[in-house]
N, C-alpha and C positions, 0 to 999 in steps of 0.2 A: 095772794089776793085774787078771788075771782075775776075771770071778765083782760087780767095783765097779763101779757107773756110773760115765762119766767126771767127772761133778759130784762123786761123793761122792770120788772119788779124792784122797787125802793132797800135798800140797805134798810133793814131793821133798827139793827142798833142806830144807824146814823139819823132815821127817823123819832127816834125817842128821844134820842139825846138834843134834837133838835125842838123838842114839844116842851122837854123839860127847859132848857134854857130859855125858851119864851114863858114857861110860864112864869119862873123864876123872876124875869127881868116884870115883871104883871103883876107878881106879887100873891099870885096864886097858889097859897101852901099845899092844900090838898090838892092840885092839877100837879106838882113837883111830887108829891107823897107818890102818889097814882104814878108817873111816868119813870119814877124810880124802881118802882117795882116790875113798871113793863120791861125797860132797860135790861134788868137782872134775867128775865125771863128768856130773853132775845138772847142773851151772852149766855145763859145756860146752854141754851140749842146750840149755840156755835161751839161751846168746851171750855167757853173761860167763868167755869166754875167756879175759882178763887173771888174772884173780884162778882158773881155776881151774889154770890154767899156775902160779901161785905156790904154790899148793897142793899140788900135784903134785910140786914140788922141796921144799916143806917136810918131806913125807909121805916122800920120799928121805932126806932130809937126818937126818929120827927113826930110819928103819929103821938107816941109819949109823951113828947117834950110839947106839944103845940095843943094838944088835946084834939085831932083830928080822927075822924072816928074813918072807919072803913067803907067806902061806899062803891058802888057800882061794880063792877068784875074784879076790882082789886085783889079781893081775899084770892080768887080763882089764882091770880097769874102770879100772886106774890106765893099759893099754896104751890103752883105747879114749878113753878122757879125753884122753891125750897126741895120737893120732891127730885125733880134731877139735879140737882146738886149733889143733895144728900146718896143719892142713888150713886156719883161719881167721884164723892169725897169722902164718904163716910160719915158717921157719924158725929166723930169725935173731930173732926175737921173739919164739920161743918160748923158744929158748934163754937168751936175758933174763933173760923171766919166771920159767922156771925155776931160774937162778942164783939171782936174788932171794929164791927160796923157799928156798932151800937155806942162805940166811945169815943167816935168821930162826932163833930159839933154837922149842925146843920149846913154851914157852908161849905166846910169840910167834904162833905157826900157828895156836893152838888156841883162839888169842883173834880171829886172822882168821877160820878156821873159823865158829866160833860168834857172830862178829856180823852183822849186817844189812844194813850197809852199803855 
């Protein structure tokens, strides 16, 4: 973040997962769709490629299921999440991953999402 020392800078993931749960509790599907994908992106950079690859297909699997279309930077961070993954999982275990996320229910994602583990 410009303008932030690197210390004072906010945990990423802990910032999404923190966007997502409000938006969640708001009721706002496409602000959850959107922060899922940011999440995934965030956990990519850090190396936990497994789980952001499930996410990525869950974050699919809502836009399908709700009919929410893609809007604003999403395709970007949901394309760039999917790229380093696949860059650090391969191909065939991405595509895994990403099935797995796909046959998670909506609360299901949003309970991966938002936990810590």
């Amino acid at each position: 973040m410009a303008g932030v020392a690197p210390a004072e800078q906010p945990d990423r993931t802990a910032v999404h997962r923190e966007a997502l749960a409000a938006a969640d509790r708001a009721g706002k599907v496409a602000a959850v769709i959107d922060a899922t994908e940011a999440l995934a992106d965030a956990l990519a950079d850090e190396g936990a490629y497994d789980r952001a690859a499930v996410l990525l297909g869950g974050a699919e699997a809502m836009r399908a299921d709700t009919g929410t279309g893609e809007g604003g930077t999403a395709p970007l961070v949901g394309d760039r999440a999917r790229a380093v993954a696949e860059e650090a999982l391969g191909e065939v275990r991405l595509a895994e991953r990403l099935a797995e996320g796909r046959r998670l229910s909506y609360a299901e994602v949003v309970a991966l999402a938002v936990g810590t583990d």
